[in-house]
Structures are given as C-alpha cells and as structure tokens.
C-alpha positions as protocol buffer text, in pm:
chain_id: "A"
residue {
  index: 1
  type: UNK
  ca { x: -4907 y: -9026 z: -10519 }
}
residue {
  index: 2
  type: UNK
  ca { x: -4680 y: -9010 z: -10146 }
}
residue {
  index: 3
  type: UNK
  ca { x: -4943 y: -8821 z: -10023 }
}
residue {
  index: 4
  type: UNK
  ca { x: -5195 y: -9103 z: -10119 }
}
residue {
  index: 5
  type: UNK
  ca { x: -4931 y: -9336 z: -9974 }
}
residue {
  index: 6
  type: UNK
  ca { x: -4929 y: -9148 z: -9635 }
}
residue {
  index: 7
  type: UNK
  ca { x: -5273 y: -9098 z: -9596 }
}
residue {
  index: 8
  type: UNK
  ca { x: -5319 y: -9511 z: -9698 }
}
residue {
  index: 9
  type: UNK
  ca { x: -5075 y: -9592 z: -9414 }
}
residue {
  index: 10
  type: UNK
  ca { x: -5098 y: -9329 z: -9182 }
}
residue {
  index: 11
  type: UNK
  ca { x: -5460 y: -9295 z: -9160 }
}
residue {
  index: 12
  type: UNK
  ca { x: -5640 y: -9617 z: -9329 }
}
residue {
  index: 13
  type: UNK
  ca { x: -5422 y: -9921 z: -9207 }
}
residue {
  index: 14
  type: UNK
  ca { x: -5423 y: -9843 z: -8842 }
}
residue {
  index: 15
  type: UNK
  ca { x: -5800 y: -9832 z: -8884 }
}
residue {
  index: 16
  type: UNK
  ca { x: -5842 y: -10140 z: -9090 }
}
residue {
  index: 17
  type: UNK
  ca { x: -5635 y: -10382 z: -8903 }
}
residue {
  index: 18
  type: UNK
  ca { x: -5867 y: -10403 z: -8583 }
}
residue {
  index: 19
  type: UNK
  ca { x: -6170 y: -10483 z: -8817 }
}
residue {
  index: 20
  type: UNK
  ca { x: -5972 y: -10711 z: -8968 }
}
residue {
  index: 21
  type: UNK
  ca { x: -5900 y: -10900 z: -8649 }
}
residue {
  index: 22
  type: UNK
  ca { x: -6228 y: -10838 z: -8479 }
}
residue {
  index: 23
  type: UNK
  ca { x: -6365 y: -11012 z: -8814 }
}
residue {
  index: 24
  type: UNK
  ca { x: -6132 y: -11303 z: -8808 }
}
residue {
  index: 25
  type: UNK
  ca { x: -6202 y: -11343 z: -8388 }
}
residue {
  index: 26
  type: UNK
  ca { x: -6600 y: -11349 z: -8525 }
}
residue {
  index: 27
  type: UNK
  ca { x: -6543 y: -11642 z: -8736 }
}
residue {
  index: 28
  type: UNK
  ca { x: -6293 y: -11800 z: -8498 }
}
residue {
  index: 29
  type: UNK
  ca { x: -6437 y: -12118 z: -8342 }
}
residue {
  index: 30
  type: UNK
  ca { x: -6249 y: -12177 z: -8027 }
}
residue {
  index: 31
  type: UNK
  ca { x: -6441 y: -12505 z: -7934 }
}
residue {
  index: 32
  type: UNK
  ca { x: -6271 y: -12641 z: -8289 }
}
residue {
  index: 33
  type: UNK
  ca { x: -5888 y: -12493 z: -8187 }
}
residue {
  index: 34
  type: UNK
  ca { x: -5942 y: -12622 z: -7824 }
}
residue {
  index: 35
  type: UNK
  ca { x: -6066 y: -12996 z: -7921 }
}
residue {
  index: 36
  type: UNK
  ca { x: -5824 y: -13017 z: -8249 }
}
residue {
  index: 37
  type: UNK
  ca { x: -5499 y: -12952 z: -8053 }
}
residue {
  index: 38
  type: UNK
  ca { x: -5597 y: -13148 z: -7715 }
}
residue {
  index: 39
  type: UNK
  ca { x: -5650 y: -13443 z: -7968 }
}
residue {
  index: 40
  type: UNK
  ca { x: -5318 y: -13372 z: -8176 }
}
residue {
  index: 41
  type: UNK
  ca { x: -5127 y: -13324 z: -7818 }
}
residue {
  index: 42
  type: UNK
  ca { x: -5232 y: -13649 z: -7714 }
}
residue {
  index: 43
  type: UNK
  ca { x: -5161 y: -13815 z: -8066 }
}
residue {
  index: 44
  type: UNK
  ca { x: -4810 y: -13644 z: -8117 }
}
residue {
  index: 45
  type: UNK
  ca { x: -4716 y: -13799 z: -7758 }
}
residue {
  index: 46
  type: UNK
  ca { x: -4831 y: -14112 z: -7814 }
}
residue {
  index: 47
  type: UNK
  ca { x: -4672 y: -14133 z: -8179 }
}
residue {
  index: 48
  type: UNK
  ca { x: -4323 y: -13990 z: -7990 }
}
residue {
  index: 49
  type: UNK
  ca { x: -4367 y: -14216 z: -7748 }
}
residue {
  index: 50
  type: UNK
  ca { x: -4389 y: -14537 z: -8002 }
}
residue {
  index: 51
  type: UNK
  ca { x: -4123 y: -14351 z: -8185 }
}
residue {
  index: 52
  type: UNK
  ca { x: -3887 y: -14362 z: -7830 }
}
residue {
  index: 53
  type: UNK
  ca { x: -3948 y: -14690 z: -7758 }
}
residue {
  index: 54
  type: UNK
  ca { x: -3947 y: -14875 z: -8065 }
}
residue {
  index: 55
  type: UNK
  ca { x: -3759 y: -14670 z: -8292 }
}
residue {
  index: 56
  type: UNK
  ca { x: -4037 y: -14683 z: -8534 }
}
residue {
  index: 57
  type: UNK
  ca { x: -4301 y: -14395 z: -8689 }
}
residue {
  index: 58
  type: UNK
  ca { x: -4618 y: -14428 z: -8808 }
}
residue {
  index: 59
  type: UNK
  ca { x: -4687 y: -14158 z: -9094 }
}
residue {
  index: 60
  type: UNK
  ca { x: -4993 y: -14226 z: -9088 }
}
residue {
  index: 61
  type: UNK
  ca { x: -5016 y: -14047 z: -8788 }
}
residue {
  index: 62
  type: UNK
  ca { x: -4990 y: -13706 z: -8966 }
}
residue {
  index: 63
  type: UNK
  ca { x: -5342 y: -13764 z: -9138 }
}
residue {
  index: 64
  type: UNK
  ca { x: -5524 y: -13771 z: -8847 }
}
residue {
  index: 65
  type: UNK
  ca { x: -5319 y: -13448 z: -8672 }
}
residue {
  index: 66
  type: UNK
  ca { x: -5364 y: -13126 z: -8679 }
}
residue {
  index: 67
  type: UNK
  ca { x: -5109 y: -12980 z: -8953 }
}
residue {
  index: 68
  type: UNK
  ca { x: -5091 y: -12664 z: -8763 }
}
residue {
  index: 69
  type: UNK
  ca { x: -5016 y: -12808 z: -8445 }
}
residue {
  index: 70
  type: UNK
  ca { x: -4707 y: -12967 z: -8597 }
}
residue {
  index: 71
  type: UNK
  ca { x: -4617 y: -12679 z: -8806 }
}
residue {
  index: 72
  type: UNK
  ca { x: -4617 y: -12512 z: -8454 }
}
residue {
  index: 73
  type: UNK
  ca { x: -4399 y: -12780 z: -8310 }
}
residue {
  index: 74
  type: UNK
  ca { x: -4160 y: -12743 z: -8600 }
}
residue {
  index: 75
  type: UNK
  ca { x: -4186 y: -12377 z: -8543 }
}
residue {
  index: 76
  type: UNK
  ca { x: -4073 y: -12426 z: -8156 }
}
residue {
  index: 77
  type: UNK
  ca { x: -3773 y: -12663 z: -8316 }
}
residue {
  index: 78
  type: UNK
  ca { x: -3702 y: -12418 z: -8562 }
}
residue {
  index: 79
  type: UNK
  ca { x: -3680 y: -12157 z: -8281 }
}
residue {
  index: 80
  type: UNK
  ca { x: -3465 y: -12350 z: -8035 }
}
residue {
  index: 81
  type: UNK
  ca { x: -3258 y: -12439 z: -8317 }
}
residue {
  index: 82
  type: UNK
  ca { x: -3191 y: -12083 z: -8431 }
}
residue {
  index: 83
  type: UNK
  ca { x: -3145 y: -11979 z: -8041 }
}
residue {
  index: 84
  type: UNK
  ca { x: -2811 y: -12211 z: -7983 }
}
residue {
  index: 85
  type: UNK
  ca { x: -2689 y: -12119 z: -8311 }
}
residue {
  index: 86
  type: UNK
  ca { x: -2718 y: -11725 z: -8236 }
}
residue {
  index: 87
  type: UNK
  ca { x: -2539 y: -11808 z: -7924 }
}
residue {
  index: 88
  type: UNK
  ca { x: -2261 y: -12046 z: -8041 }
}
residue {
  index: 89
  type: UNK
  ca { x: -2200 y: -11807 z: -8322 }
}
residue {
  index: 90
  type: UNK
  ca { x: -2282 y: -11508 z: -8113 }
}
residue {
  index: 91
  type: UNK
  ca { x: -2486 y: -11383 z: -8384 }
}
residue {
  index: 92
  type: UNK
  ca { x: -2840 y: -11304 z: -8405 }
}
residue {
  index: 93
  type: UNK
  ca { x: -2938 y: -11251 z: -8721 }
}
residue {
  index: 94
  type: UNK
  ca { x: -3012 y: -11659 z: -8787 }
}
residue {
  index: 95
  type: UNK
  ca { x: -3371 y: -11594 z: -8795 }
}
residue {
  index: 96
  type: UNK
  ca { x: -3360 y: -11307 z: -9057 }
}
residue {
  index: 97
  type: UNK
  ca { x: -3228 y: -11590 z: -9268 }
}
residue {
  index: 98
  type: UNK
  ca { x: -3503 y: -11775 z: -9249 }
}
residue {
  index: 99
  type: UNK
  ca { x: -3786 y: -11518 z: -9363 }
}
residue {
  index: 100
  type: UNK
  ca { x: -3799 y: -11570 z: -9706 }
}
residue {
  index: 101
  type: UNK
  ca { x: -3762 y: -11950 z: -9665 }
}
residue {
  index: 102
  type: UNK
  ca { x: -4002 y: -12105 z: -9386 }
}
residue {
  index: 103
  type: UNK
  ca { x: -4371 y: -11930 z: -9509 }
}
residue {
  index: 104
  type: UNK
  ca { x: -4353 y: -12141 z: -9827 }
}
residue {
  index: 105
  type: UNK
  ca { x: -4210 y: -12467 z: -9646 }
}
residue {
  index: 106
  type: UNK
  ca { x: -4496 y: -12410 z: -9406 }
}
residue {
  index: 107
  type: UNK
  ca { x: -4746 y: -12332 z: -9716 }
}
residue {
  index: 108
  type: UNK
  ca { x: -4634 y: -12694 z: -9860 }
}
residue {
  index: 109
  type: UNK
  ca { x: -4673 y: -12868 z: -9552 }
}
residue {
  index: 110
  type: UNK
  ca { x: -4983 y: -12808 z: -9561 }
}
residue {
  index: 111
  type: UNK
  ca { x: -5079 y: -12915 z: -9919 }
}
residue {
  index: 112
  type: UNK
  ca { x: -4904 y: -13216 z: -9836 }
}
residue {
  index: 113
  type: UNK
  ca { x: -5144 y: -13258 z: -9547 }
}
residue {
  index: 114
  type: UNK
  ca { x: -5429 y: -13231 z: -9791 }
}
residue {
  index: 115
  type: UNK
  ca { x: -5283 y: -13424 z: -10036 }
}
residue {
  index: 116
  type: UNK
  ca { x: -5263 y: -13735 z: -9783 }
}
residue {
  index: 117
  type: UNK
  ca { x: -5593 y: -13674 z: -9601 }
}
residue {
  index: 118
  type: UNK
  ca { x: -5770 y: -13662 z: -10014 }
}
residue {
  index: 119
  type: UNK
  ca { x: -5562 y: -13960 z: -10145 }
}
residue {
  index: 120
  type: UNK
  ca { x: -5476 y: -13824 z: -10475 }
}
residue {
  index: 121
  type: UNK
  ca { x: -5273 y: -13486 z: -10617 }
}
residue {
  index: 122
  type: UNK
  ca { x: -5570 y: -13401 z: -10812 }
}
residue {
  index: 123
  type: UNK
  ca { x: -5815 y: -13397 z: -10527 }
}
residue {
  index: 124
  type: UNK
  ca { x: -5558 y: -13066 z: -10345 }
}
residue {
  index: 125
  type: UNK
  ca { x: -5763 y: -12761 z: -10294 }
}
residue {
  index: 126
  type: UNK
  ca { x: -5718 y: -12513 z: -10534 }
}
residue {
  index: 127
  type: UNK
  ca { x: -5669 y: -12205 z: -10349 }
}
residue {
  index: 128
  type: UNK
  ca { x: -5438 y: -12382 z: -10151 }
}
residue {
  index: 129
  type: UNK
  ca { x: -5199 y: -12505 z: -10403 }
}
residue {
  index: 130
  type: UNK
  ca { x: -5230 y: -12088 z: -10537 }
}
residue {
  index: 131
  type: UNK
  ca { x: -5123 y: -12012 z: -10237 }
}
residue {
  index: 132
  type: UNK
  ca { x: -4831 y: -12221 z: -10178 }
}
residue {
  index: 133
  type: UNK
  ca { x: -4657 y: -12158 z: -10553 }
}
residue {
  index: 134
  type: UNK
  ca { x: -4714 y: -11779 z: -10464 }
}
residue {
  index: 135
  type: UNK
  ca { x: -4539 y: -11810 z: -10155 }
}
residue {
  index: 136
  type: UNK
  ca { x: -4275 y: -11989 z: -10316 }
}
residue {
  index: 137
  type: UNK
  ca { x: -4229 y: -11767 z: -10595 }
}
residue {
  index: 138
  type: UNK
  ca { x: -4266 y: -11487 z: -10335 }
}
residue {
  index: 139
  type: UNK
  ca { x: -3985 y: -11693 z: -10087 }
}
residue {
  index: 140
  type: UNK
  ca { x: -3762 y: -11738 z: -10381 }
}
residue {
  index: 141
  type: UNK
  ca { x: -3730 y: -11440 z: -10523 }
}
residue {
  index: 142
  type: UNK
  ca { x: -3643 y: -11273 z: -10155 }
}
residue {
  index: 143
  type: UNK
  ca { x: -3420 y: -11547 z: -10114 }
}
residue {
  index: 144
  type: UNK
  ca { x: -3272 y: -11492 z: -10438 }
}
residue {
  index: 145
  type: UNK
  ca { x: -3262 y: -11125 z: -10355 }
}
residue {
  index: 146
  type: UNK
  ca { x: -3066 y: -11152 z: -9972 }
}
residue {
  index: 147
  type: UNK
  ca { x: -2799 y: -11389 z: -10093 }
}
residue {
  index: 148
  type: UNK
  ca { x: -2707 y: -11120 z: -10355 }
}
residue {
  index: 149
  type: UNK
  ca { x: -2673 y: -10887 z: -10069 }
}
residue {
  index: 150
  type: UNK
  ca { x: -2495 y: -11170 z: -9870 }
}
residue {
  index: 151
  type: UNK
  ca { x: -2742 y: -11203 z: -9681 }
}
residue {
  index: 152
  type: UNK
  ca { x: -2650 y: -11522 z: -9574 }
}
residue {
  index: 153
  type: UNK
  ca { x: -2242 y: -11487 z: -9494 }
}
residue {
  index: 154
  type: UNK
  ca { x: -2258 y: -11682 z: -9177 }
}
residue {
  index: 155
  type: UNK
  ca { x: -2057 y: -11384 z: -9010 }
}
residue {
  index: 156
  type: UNK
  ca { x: -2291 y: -11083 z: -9131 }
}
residue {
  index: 157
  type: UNK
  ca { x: -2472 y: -10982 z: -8844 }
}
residue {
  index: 158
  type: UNK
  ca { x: -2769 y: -10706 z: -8858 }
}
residue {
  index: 159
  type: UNK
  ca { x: -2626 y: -10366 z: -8704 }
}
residue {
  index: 160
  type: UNK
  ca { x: -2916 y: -10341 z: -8485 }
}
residue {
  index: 161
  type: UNK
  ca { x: -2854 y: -10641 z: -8314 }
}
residue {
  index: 162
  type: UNK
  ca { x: -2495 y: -10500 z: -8209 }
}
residue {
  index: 163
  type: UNK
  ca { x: -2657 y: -10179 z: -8098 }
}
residue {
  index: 164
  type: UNK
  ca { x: -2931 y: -10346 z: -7857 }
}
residue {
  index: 165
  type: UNK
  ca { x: -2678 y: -10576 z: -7751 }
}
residue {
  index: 166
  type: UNK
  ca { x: -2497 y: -10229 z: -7633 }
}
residue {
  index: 167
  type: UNK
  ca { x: -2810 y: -10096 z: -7456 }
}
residue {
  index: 168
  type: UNK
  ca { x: -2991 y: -10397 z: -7288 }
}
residue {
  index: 169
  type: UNK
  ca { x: -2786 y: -10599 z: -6989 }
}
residue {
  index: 170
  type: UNK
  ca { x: -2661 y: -10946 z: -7016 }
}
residue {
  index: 171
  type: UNK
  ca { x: -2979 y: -11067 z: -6813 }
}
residue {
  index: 172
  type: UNK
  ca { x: -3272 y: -10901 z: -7002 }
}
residue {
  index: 173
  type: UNK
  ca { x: -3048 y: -10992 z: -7352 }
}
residue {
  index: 174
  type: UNK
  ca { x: -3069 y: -11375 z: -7269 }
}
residue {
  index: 175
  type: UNK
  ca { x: -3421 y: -11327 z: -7258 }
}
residue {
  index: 176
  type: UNK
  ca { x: -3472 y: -11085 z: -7520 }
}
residue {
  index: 177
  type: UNK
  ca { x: -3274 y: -11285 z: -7784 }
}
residue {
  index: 178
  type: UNK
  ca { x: -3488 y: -11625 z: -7697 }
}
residue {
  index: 179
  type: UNK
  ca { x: -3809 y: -11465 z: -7657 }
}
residue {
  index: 180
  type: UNK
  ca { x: -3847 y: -11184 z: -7903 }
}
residue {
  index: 181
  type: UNK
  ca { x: -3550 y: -11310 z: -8253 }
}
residue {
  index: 182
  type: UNK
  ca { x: -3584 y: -11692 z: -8233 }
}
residue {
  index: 183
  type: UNK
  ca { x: -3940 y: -11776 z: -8076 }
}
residue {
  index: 184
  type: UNK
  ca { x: -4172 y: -11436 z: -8143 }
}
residue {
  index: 185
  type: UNK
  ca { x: -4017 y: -11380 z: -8544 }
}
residue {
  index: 186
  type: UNK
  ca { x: -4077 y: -11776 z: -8573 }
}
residue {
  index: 187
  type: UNK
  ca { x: -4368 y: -11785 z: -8443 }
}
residue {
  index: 188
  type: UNK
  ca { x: -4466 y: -11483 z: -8682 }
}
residue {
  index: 189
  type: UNK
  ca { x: -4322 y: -11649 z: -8996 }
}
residue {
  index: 190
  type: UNK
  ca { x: -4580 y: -11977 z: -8917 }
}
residue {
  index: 191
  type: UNK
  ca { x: -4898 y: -11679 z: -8882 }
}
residue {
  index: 192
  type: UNK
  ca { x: -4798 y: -11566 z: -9189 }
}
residue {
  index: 193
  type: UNK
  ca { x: -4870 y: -11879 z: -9317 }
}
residue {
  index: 194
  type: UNK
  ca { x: -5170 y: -11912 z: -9165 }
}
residue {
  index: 195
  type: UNK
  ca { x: -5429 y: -11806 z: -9416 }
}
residue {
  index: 196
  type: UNK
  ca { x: -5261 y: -12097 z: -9605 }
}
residue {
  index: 197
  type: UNK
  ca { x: -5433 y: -12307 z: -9352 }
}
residue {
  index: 198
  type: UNK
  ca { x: -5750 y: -12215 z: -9320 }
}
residue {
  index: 199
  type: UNK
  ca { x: -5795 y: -12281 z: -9723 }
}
C-alpha cells in the first residue's frame, strides 16, 4: 500500500498535473476572461463611485458583474486585511486561519450569484449547490479540527514563520510576508474555489 502511495505521488501526480493544466488552458477562452472583467472593472467603479458620492448601493449591480471578479476583489481585501493584522500583531499566521473558512464563503458567493441572476432558489445549478455544502462540510470540519488544536489563539504563531523571519532580512521579509502569506495563500484559497465557478 506506501509503495502504491509513493509511486501515485512520486511518479503519477507530477505527470498528471501539466495535462491537467494544458487541458484546462485548451478550454480556456481568454476573449470571455478579457471582455467579462474589462466590463465588471468598469461597473465596480462606477457602482463605487455612486456608492462615494451618494452614499447609496445598487445590489443590483452584482447581477450583471462578474462574481469572480469580486470574489477577487474581496480576495485583495481579505489580503490587505490579513497583512496589517500580521504586522500589528507581529504574527503571521492570520492567513492559516483562514484556510478552512474562505473556499466555502467563496463557494456560496457564488450560488448566491446564481441564485439572483435565475430569480428563484429552485432554479440554482445543481452541481453548484454540491459543491458548495461539500466545501462547507469540508471547511467545517477543518475548522472544527484547528480550533481543537488552538488553532486560532490569537498569539499562536506557526514555528516556521519565526524561523524565516530568522533567515530572510527586514527588507526582503516586508515583501515576503505581503507577497507570498497574505496575497499569494489568498489568492490560492479563491483558485481553490474556482471549479465552483465554472459550474
């Protein structure tokens, strides 16, 4: 059985995943990405913009946008958020909180999308109201599972965080802790979601 494990993981997935993305590039319509976000970039602005000036929002305005462009906008929030936390706190291991919560929050964003573009609960796509009670089964359990472990003790930090912080200078740590815990591992947690989105 371990050696069926290795061979699965040492040999097979390495293999696997670059069909797997070469596949997924295939059916990727950049034309579609391209003219979706340009039009939810200039709706988003103009709805912030109303929003600014008036103090009021329109919620309709979420029909007619892309939900993954704002799920990416909450994810650059989210990631600025978790940034000046880690650094009033001087502790990095915000974002690790976060794992087991954000994929299903993202997951039922997007059936909320659906649900207002169809009108009605029953009209939701199947698959995609699967795939958000998996996540969230999925999410709560590993939530469940890291507060046990006190996982979320606001002044448990992970070790490894303490060690890099050893090894990498001030400079290239400011840069490191923005670009590669809050933005790259948010920015993950919204991919992960992103078969969720394409139902």
């Amino acid at each position: 059985c371990c050696l069926q494990l290795t061979v699965c993981f040492r040999f097979l997935a390495p293999r696997c995943f670059p069909l797997v993305a070469a596949h997924m590039l295939i059916r990727f319509d950049p034309d579609f990405l391209t003219n979706s976000w340009t039009s939810s970039l200039f709706e988003f602005k103009q709805s912030a913009l109303h929003l600014v000036n008036f103090g009021q929002f329109d919620p309709s305005v979420i029909i007619h946008l892309d939900p993954f462009f704002l799920a990416f906008v909450a994810c650059c929030i989210i990631s600025v958020v978790v940034w000046l936390l880690a650094w009033v706190q001087w502790n990095f291991s915000q974002v690790d909180r976060l794992w087991s919560i954000v994929p299903f929050v993202y997951c039922w964003w997007f059936v909320l999308v659906d649900c207002l573009r169809t009108g009605s609960l029953a009209s939701i796509d199947g698959r995609l109201l699967l795939v958000a009670l998996l996540t969230t089964v999925w999410g709560l359990r590993l939530t469940y599972n890291f507060a046990r472990k006190g996982g979320y003790n606001p002044k448990d930090e992970d070790y490894r965080w303490a060690v890099l912080r050893g090894i990498i200078p001030r400079p290239l740590w400011d840069i490191f802790a923005f670009v590669f815990i809050a933005f790259y591992q948010n920015l993950l947690l919204l991919l992960i979601t992103a078969p969720a989105y394409i139902c």
